[in-house]
PDB file of N, CA, C and O in Angstrom:
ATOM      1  N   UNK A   1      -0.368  54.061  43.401  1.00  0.00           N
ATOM      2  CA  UNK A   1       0.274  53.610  42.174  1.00  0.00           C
ATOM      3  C   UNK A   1      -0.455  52.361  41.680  1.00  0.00           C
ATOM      4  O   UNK A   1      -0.845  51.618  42.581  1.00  0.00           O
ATOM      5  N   UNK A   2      -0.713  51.986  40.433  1.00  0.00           N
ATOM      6  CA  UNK A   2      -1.247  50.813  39.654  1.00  0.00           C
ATOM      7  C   UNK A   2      -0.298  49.814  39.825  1.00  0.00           C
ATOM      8  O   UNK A   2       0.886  49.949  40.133  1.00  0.00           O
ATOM      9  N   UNK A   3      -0.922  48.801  39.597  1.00  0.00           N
ATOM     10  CA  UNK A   3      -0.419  47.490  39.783  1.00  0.00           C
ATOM     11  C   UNK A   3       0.425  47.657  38.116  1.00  0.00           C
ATOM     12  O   UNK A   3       1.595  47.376  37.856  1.00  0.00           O
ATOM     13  N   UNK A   4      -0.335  48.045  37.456  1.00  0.00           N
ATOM     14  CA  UNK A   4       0.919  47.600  36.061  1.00  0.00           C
ATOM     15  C   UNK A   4       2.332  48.734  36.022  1.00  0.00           C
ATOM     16  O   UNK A   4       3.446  48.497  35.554  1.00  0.00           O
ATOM     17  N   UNK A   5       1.862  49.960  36.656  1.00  0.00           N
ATOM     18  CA  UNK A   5       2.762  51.101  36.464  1.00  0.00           C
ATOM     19  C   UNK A   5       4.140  50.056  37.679  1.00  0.00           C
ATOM     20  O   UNK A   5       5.316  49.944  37.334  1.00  0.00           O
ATOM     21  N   UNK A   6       3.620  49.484  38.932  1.00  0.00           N
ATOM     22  CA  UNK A   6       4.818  48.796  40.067  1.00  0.00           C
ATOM     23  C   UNK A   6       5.763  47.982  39.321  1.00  0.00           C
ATOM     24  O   UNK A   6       6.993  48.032  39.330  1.00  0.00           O
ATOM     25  N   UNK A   7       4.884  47.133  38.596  1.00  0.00           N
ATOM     26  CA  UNK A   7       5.588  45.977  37.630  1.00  0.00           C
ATOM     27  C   UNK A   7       6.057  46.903  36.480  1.00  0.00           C
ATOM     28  O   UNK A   7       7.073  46.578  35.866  1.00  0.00           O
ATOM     29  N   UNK A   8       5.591  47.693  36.246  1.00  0.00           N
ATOM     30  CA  UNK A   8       6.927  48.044  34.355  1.00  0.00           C
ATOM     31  C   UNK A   8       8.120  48.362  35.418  1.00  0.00           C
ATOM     32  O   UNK A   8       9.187  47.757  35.311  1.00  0.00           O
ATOM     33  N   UNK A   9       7.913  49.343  36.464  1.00  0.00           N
ATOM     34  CA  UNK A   9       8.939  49.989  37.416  1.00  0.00           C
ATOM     35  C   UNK A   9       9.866  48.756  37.932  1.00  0.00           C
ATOM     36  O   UNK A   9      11.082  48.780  37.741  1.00  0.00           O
ATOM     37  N   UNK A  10       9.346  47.886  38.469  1.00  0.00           N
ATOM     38  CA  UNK A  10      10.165  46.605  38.658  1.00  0.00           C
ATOM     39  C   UNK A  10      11.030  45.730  37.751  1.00  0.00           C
ATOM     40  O   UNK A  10      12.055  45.148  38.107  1.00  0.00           O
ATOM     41  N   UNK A  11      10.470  45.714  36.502  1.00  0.00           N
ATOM     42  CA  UNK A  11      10.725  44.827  35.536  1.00  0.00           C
ATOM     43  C   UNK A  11      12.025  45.818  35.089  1.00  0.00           C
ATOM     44  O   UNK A  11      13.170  45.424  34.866  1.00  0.00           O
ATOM     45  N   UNK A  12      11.505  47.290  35.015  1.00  0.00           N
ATOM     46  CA  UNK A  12      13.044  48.312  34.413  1.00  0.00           C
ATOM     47  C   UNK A  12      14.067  47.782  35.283  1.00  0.00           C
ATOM     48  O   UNK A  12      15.234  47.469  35.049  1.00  0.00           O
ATOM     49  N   UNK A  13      13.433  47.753  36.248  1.00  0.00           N
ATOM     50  CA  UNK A  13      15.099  47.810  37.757  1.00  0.00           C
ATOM     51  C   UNK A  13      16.237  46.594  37.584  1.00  0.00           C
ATOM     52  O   UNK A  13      17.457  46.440  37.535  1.00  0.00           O
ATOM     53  N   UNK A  14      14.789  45.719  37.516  1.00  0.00           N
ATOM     54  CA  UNK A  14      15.841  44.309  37.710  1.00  0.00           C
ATOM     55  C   UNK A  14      16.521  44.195  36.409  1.00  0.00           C
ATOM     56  O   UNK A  14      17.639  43.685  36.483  1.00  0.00           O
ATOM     57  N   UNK A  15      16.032  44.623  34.964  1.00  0.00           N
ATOM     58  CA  UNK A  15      16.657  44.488  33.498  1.00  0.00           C
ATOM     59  C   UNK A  15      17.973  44.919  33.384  1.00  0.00           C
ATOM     60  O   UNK A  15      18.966  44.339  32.946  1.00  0.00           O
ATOM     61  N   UNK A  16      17.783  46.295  33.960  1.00  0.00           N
ATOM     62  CA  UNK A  16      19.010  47.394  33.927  1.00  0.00           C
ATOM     63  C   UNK A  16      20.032  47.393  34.899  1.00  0.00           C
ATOM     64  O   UNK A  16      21.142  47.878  34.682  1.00  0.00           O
ATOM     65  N   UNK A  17      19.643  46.778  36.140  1.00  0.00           N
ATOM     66  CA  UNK A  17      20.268  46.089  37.149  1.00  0.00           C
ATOM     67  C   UNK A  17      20.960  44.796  37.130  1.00  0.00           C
ATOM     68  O   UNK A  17      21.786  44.290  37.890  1.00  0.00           O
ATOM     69  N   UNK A  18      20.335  44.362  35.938  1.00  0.00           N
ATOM     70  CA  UNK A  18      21.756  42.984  35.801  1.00  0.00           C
ATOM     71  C   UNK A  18      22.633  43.397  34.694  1.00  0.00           C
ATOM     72  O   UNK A  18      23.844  43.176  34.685  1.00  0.00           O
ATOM     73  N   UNK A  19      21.860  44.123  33.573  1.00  0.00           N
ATOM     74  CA  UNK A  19      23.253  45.275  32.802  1.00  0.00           C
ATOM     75  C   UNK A  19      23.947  45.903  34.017  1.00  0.00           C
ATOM     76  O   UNK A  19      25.091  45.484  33.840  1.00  0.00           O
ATOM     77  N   UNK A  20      23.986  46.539  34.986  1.00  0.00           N
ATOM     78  CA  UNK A  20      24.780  47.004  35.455  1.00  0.00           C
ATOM     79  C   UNK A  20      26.145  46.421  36.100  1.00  0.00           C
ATOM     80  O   UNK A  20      27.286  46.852  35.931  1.00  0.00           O
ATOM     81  N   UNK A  21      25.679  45.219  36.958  1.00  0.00           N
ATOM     82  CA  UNK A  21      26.037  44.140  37.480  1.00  0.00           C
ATOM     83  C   UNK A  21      27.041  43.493  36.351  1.00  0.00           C
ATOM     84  O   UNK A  21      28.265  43.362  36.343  1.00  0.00           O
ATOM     85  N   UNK A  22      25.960  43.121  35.343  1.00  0.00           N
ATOM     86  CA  UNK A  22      27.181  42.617  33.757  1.00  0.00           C
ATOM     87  C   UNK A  22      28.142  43.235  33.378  1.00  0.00           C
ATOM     88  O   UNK A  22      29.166  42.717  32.933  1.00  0.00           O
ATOM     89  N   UNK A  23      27.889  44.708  33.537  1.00  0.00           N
ATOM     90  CA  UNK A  23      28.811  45.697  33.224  1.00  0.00           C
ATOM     91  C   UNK A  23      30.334  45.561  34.280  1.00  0.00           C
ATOM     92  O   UNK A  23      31.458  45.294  33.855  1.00  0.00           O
ATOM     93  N   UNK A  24      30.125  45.709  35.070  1.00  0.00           N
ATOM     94  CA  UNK A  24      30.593  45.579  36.474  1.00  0.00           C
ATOM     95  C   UNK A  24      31.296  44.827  36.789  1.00  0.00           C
ATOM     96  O   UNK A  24      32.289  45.068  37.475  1.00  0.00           O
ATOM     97  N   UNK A  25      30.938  43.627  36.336  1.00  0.00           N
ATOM     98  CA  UNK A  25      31.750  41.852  36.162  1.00  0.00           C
ATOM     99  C   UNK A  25      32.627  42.092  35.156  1.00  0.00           C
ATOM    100  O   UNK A  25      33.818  42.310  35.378  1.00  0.00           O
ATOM    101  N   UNK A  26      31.944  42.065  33.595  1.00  0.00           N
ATOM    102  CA  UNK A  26      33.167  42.227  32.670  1.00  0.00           C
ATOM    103  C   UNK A  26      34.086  43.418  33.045  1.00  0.00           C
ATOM    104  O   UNK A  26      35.146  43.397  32.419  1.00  0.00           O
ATOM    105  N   UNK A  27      33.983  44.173  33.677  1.00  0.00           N
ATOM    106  CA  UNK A  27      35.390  45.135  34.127  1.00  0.00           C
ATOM    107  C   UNK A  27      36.478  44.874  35.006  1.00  0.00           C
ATOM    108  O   UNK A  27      37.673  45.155  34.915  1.00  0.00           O
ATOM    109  N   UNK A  28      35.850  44.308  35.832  1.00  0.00           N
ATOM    110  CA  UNK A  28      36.401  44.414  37.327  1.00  0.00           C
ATOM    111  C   UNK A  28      36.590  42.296  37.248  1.00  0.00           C
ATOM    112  O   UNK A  28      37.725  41.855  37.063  1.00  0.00           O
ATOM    113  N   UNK A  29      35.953  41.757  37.333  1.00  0.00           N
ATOM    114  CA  UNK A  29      36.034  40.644  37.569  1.00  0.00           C
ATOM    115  C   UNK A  29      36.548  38.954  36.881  1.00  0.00           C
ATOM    116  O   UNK A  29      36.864  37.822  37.248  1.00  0.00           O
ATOM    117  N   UNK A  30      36.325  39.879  35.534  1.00  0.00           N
ATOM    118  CA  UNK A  30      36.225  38.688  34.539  1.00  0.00           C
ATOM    119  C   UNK A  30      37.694  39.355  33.783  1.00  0.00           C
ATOM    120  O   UNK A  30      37.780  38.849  32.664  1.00  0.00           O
ATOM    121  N   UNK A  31      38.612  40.114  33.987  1.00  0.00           N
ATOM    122  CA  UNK A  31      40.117  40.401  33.073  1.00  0.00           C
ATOM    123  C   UNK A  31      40.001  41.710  32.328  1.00  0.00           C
ATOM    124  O   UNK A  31      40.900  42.190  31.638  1.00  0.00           O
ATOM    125  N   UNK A  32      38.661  42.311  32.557  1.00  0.00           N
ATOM    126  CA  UNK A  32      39.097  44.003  32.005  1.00  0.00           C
ATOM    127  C   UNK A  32      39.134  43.939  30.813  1.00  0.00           C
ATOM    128  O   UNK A  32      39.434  42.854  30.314  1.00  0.00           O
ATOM    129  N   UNK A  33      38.848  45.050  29.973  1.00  0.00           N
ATOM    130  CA  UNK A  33      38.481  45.034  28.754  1.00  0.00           C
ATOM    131  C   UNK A  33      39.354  46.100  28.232  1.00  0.00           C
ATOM    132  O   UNK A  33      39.526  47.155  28.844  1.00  0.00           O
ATOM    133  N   UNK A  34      40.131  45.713  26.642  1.00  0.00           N
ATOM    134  CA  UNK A  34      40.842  46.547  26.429  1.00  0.00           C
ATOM    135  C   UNK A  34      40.569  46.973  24.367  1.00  0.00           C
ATOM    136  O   UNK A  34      39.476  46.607  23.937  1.00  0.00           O
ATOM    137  N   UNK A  35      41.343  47.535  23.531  1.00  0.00           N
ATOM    138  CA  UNK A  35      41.054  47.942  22.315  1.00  0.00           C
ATOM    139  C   UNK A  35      39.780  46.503  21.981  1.00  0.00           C
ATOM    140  O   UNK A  35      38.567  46.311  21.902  1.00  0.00           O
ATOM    141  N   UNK A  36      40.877  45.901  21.897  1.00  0.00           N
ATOM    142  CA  UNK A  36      40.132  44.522  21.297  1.00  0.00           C
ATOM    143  C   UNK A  36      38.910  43.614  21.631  1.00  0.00           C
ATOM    144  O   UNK A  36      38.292  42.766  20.988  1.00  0.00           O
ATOM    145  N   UNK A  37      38.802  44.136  22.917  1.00  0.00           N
ATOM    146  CA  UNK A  37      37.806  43.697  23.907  1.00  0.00           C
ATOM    147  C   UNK A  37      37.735  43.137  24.944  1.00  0.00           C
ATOM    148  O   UNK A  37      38.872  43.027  25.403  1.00  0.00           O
ATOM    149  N   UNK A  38      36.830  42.610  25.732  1.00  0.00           N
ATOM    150  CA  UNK A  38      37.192  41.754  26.958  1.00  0.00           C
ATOM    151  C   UNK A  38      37.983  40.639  26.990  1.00  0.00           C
ATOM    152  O   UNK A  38      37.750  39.885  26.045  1.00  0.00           O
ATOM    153  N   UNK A  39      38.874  40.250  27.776  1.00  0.00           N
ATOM    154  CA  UNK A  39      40.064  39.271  27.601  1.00  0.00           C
ATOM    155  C   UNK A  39      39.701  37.644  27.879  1.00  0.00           C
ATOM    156  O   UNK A  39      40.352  36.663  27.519  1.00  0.00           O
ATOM    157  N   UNK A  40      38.512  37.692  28.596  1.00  0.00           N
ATOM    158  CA  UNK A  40      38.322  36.340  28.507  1.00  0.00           C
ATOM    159  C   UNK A  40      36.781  35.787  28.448  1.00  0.00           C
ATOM    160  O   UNK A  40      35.872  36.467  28.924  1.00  0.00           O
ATOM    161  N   UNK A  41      36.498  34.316  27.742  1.00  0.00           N
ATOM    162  CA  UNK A  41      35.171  34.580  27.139  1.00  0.00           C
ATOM    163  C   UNK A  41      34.621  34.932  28.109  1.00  0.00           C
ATOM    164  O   UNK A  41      33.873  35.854  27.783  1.00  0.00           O
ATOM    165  N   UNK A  42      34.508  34.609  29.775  1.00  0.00           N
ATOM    166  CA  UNK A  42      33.598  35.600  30.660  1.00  0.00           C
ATOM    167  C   UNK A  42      33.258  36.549  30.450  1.00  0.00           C
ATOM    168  O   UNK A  42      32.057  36.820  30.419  1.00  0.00           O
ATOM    169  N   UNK A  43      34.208  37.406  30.226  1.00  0.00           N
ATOM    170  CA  UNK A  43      34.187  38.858  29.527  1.00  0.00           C
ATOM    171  C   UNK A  43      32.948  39.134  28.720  1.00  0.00           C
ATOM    172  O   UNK A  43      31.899  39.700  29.027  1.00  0.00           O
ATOM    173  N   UNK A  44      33.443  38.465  27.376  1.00  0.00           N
ATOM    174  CA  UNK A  44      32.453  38.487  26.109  1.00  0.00           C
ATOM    175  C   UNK A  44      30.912  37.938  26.268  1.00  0.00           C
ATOM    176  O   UNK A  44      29.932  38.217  25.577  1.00  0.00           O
ATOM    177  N   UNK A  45      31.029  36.993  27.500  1.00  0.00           N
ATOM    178  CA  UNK A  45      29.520  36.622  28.057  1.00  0.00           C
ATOM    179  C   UNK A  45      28.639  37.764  28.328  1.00  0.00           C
ATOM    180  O   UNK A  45      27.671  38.082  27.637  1.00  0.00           O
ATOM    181  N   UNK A  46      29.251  38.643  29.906  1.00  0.00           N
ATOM    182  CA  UNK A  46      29.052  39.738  30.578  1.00  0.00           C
ATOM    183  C   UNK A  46      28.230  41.228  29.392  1.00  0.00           C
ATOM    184  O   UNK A  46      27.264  41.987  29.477  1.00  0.00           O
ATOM    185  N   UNK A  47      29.605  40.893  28.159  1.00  0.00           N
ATOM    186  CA  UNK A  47      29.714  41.945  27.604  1.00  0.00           C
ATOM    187  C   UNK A  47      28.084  41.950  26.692  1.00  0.00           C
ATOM    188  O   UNK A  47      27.325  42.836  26.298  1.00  0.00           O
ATOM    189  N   UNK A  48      28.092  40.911  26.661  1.00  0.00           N
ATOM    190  CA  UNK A  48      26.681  40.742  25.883  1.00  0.00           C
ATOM    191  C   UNK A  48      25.422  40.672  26.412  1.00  0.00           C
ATOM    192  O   UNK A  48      24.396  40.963  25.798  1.00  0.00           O
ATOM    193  N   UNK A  49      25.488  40.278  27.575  1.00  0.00           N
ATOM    194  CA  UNK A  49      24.585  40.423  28.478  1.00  0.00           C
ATOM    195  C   UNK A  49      24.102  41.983  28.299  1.00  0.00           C
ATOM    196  O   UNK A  49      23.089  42.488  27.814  1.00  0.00           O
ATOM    197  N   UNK A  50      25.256  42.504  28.894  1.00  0.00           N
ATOM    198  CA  UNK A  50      24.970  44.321  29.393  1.00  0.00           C
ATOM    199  C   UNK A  50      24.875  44.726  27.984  1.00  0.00           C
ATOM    200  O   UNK A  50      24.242  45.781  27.975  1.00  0.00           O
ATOM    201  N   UNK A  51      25.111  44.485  27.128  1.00  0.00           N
ATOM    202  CA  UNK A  51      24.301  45.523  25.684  1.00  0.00           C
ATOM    203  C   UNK A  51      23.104  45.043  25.501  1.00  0.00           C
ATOM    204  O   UNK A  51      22.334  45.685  24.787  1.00  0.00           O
ATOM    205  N   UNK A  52      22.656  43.749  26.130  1.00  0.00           N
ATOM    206  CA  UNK A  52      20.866  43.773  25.839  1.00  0.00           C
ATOM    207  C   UNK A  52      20.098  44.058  27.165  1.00  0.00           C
ATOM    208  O   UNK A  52      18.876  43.988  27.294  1.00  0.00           O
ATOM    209  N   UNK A  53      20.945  44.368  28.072  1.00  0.00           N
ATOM    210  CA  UNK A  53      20.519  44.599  29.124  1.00  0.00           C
ATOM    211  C   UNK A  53      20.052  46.241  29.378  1.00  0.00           C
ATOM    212  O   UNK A  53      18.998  46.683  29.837  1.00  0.00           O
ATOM    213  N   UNK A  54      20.941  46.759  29.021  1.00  0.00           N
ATOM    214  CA  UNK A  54      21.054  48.144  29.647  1.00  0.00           C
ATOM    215  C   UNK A  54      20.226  48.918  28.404  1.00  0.00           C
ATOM    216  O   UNK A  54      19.880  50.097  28.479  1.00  0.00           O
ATOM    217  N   UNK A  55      20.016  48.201  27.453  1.00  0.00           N
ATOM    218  CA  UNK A  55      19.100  49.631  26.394  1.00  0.00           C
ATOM    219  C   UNK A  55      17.920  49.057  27.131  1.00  0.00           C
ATOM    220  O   UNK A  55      17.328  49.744  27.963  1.00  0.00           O
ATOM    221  N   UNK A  56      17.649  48.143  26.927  1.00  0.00           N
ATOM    222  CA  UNK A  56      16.396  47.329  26.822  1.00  0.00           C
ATOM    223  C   UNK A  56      15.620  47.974  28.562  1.00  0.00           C
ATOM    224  O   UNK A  56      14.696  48.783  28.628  1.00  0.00           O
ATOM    225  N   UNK A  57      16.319  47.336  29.759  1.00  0.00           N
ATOM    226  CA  UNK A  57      16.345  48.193  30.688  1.00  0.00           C
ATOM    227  C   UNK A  57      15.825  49.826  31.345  1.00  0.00           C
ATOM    228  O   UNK A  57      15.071  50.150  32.263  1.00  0.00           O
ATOM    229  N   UNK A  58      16.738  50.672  30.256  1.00  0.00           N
ATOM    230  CA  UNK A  58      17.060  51.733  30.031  1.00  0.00           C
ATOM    231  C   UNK A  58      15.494  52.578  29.582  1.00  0.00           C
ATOM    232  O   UNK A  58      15.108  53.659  30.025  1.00  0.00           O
ATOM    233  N   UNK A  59      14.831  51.730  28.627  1.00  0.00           N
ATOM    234  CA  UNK A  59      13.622  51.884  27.619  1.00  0.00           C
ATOM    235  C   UNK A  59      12.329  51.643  28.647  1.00  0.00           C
ATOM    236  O   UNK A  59      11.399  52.423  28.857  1.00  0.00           O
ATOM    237  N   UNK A  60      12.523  50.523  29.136  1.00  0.00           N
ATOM    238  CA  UNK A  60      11.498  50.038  30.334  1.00  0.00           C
ATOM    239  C   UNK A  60      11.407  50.740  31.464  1.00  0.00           C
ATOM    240  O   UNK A  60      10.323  51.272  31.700  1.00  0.00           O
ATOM    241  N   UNK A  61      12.258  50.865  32.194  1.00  0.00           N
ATOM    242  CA  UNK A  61      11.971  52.288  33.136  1.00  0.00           C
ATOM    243  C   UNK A  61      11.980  53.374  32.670  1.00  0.00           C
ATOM    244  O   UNK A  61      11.384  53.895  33.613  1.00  0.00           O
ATOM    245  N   UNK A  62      12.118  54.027  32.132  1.00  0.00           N
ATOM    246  CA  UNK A  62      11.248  54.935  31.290  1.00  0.00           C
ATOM    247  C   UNK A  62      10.408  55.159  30.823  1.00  0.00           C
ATOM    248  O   UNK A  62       9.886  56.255  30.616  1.00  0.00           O
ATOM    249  N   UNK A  63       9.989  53.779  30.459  1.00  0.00           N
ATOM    250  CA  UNK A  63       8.244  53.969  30.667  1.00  0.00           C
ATOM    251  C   UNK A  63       7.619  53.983  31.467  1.00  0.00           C
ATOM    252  O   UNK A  63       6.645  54.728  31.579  1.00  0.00           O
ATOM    253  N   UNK A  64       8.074  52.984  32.442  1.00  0.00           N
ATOM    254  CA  UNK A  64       7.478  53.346  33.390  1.00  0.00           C
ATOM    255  C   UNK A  64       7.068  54.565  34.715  1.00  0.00           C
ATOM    256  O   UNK A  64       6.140  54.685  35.515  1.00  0.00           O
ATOM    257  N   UNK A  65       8.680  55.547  34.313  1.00  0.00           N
ATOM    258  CA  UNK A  65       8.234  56.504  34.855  1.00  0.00           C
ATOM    259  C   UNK A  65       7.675  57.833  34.139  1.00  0.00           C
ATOM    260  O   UNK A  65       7.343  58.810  34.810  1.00  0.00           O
ATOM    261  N   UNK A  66       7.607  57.815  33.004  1.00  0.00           N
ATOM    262  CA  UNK A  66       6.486  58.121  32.856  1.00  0.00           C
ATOM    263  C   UNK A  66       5.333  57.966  32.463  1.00  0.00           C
ATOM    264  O   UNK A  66       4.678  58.751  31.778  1.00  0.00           O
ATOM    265  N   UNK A  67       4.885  56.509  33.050  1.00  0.00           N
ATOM    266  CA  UNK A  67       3.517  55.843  32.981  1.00  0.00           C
ATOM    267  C   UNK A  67       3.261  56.599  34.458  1.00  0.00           C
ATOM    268  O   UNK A  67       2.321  57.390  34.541  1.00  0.00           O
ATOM    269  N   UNK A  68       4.288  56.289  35.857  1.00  0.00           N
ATOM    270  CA  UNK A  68       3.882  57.070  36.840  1.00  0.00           C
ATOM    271  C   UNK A  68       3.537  58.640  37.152  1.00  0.00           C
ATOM    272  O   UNK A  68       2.957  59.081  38.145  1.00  0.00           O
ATOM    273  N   UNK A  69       3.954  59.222  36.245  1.00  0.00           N
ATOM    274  CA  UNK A  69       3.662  60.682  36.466  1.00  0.00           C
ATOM    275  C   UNK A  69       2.699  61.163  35.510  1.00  0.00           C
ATOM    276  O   UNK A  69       2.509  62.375  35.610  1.00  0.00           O
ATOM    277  N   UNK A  70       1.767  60.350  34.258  1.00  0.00           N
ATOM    278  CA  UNK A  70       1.128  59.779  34.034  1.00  0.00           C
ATOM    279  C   UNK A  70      -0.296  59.807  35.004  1.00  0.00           C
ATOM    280  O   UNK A  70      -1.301  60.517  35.025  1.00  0.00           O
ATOM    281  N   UNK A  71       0.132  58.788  35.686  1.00  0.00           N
ATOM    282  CA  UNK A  71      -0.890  58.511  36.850  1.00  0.00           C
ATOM    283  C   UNK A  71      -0.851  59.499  37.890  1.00  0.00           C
ATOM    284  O   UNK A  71      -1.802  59.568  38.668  1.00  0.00           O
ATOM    285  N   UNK A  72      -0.013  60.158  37.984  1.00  0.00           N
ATOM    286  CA  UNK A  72       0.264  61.140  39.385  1.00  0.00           C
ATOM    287  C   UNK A  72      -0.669  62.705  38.762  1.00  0.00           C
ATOM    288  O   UNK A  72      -1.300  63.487  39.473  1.00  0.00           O
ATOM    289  N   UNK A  73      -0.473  62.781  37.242  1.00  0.00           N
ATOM    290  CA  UNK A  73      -1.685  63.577  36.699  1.00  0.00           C
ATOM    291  C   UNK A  73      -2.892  63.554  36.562  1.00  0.00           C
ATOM    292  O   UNK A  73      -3.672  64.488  36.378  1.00  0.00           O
ATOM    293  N   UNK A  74      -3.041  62.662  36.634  1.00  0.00           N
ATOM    294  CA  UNK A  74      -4.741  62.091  36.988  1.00  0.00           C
ATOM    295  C   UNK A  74      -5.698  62.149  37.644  1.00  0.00           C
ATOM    296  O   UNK A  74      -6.898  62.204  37.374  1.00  0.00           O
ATOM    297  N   UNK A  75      -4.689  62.126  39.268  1.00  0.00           N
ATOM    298  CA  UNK A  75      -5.339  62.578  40.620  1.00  0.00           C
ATOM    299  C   UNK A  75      -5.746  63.620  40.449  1.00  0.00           C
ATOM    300  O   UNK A  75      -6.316  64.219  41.361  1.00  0.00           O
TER     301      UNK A  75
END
C-alpha cells in the first residue's frame, strides 16, 4: 500500500470516528435529542461536530478506498 493511499485511509477513520463518537455523546451523554433538538448546549456542540464530521469523513474514506483498489489494480 502507498504511503498517501495509508494516510487518506487514516485521515477517513479518525474524521468519521469522532462524528461517530459526536454522534454518540449528543445521544447518550449530553440529554438526548428530541423534535426540537438536543437539550443541552453540549448537545448542540456534539451535534455540530457530527454533521461536519461524518459527511466530510464519509467522502474521505471513500476515497481512499478506492484509491486502494486503485492500487491493488495495478499490481
Amino acid at each position: 500500500m502507498q504511503s498517501d493511499t495509508r494516510q487518506l485511509l487514516r485521515t477517513g477513520i479518525y474524521i468519521f470516528g469522532t462524528g461517530a463518537i459526536s454522534a454518540a455523546l449528543m445521544l447518550y451523554a449530553f440529554g438526548g435529542v428530541s423534535k426540537q433538538g438536543p437539550h443541552t448546549n453540549s448537545g448542540w456542540l456534539a451535534l455540530v461536530i457530527a454533521l461536519g464530521c461524518l459527511p466530510t469523513g464519509t467522502l474521505t474514506l471513500t476515497l481512499g478506498l478506492l484509491k486502494l483498489l486503485g492500487d491493488l489494480r495495478r499490481r
